[in-house]
N, C-alpha and C positions, 0 to 999 in steps of 0.2 A: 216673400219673393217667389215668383213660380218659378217653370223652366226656363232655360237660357234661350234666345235667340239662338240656334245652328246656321251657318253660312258655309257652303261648298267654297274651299280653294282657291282666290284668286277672286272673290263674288262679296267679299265686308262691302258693305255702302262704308263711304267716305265719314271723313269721323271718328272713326274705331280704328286700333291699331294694335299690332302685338306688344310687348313688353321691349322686343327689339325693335321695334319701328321706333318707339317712342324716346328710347336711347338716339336713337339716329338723330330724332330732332331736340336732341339737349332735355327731353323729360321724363318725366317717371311716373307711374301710377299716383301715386300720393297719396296713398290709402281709401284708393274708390274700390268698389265692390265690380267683379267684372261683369262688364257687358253684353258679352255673345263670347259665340266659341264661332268658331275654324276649323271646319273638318276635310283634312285632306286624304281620299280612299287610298289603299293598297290593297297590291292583290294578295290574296290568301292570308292577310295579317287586318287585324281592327284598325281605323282609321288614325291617322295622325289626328295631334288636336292642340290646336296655340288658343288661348284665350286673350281675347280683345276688349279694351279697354277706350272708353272716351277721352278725346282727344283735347275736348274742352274743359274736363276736368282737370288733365294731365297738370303735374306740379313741374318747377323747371328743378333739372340733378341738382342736388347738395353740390356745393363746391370741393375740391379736393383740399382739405385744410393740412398745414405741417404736422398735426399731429396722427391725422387720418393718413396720411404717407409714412410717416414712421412706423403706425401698427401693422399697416397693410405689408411693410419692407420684413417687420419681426416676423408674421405670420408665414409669410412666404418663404425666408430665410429657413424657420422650422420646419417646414414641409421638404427642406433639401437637403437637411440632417439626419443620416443613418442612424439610428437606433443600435445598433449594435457594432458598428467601427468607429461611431460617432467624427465619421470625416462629414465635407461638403459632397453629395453628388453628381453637383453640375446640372440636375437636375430635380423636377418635383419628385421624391417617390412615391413608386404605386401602392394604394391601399391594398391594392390584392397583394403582392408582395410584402411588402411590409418592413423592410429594408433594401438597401442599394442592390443591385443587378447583382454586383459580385459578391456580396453576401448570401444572397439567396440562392446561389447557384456558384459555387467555390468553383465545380469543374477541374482540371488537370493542374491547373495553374495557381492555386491556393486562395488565400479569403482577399487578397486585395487585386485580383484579375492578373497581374505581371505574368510574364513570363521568364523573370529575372528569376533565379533560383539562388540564394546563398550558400 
């Protein structure tokens, strides 16, 4: 395979689409190799860059099966479990952190955020 096709910004010939275009219209790559890239310039920083995919190739998404919602529900569920108070966070935590807000940062008000004091 040689080099990729490049295309400026706004300039793909019809056809090709990013990996979110193709979401958009219910497909997915489907294990093609990609087609062209997308380069969109910034100033003082290297270009952005989407890789574009044919459209005729494109497969339609997997359907969302009961079992593919229950892994996706467990996955996410562990991603909002603190590691170290092992409550829920109400949120994803961040990998940079590494546990819940109040964890990472006890601050004045002890390891569970309150400002209730016993």
């Amino acid at each position: 395979m040689g080099a990729l096709p490049v295309f400026r910004w706004r300039l793909a010939p019809d056809g090709l689409a990013t990996r979110r275009q193709l979401r958009a219209l219910g497909l997915r790559p489907g294990g093609q190799d990609v087609a062209a890239q997308l380069e969109r310039p910034r100033r003082r920083r290297g270009p952005l860059v989407a890789y574009l995919y044919r459209v005729d190739l494109a497969l339609p998404v997997r359907p969302m099966t009961p079992a593919r919602r229950a892994a996706l529900t467990k996955a996410n569920t562990a991603r909002r479990l603190c590691p170290a108070c092992r409550r829920d966070a109400g949120y994803v935590i961040p990998t940079a952190l590494g546990t819940c807000v109040p964890c990472a940062d006890p601050g004045p008000h002890g390891s569970d955020g309150s400002t209730h004091h016993e």
